[in-house]
N, C-alpha and C positions, 0 to 999 in steps of 0.2 A: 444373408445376401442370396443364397443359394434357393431359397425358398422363395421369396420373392422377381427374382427372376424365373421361376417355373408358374409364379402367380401371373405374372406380367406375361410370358410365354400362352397363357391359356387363355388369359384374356386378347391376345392378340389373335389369337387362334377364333376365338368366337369373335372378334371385332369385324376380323376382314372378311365374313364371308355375307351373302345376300341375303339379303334381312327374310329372315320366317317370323310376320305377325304370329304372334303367339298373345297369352295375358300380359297387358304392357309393353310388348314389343319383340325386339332380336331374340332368338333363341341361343343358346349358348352349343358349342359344341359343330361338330361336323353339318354341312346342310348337302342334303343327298343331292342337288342340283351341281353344286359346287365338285361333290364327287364325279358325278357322271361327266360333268364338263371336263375337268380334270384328266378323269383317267378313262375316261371314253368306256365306261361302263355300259355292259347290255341290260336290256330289262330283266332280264334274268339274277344280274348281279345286284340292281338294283333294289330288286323284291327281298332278296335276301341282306342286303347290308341296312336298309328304310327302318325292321325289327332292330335292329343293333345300334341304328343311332335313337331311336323313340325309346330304348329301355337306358342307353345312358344319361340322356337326357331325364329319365324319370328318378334315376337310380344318386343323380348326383345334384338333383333341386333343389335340398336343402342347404348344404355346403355351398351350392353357388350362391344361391342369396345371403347366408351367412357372410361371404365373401366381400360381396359387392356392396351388403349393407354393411359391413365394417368401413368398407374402403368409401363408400358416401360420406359416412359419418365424420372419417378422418378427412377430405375434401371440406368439408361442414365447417371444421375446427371443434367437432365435439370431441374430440379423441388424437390421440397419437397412434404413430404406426407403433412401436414400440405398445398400446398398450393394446392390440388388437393381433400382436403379430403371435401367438400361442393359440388362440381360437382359428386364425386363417392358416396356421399351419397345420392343424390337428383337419381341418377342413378339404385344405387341398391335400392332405393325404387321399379322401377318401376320393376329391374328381382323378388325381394322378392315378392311381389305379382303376379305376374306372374306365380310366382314358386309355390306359395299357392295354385292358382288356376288348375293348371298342377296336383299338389299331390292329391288336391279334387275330380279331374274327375278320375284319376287314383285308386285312392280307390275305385269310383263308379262301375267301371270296375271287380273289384278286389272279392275275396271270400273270406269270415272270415279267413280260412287261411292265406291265400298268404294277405290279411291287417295285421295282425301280424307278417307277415316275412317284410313288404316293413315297416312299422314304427319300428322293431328293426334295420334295415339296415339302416334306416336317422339316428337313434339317435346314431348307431356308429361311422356313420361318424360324426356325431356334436363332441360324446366326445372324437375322435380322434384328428380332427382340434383343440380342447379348450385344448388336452396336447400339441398339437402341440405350440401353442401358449403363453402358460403359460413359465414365465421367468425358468430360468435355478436357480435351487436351492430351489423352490417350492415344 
């Protein structure tokens, strides 16, 4: 349960934000635009976080199409979650830490301010995704 709520949590994360054409489409992961908007980032900050999301992004490809083409498959009815869920969790191991890592250089980046606005903006997207997710009638 835990694990697919951090799957669902990531995908929502890459869901909401403004589409980067890339190959096929959205890119997954933080979009520096979204940042800046955000957290009123200078170009300074900018130039320096743009390296940190283009290597997560590079660092976590695999795993994310593993992910996603598991989760088509099972949309498909070629598969069960159950029978996909040991590969997408061995998977998003490797974006969750990735993603840890991303959020720690980005803090670094960041000013007392703008680190108080970028951690209430993860934890509402966490406790958005976990109503999202919570059974009907809870």
């Amino acid at each position: 349960m835990r694990l697919s709520l951090m799957f669902a949590l990531l995908l929502s994360f890459a869901s909401n934000l403004p589409a980067q054409q890339g190959q096929g489409g959205r890119r997954f992961g933080m979009a520096i635009e979204e940042l800046t908007e955000k957290l009123q980032l200078d170009s300074a900050q900018q130039e320096k976080i743009r390296p940190m999301v283009t290597k997560f992004e590079a660092d976590t490809k695999g795993a994310r199409e593993t992910m996603m083409g598991n989760m088509q498959k099972v949309r498909n009815g070629e598969t069960t979650r159950e029978a996909v869920q040991v590969e997408n969790g061995m998977a998003m191991m490797v974006v969750r830490e990735h993603l840890d890592t991303l959020n720690k250089g980005i803090r670094g980046v960041l000013r007392p301010d703008q680190i108080k606005v970028f951690d209430e903006w993860l934890a509402e997207r966490a406790r958005r995704m976990a109503e999202m997710r919570r059974p009907p009638g809870e």
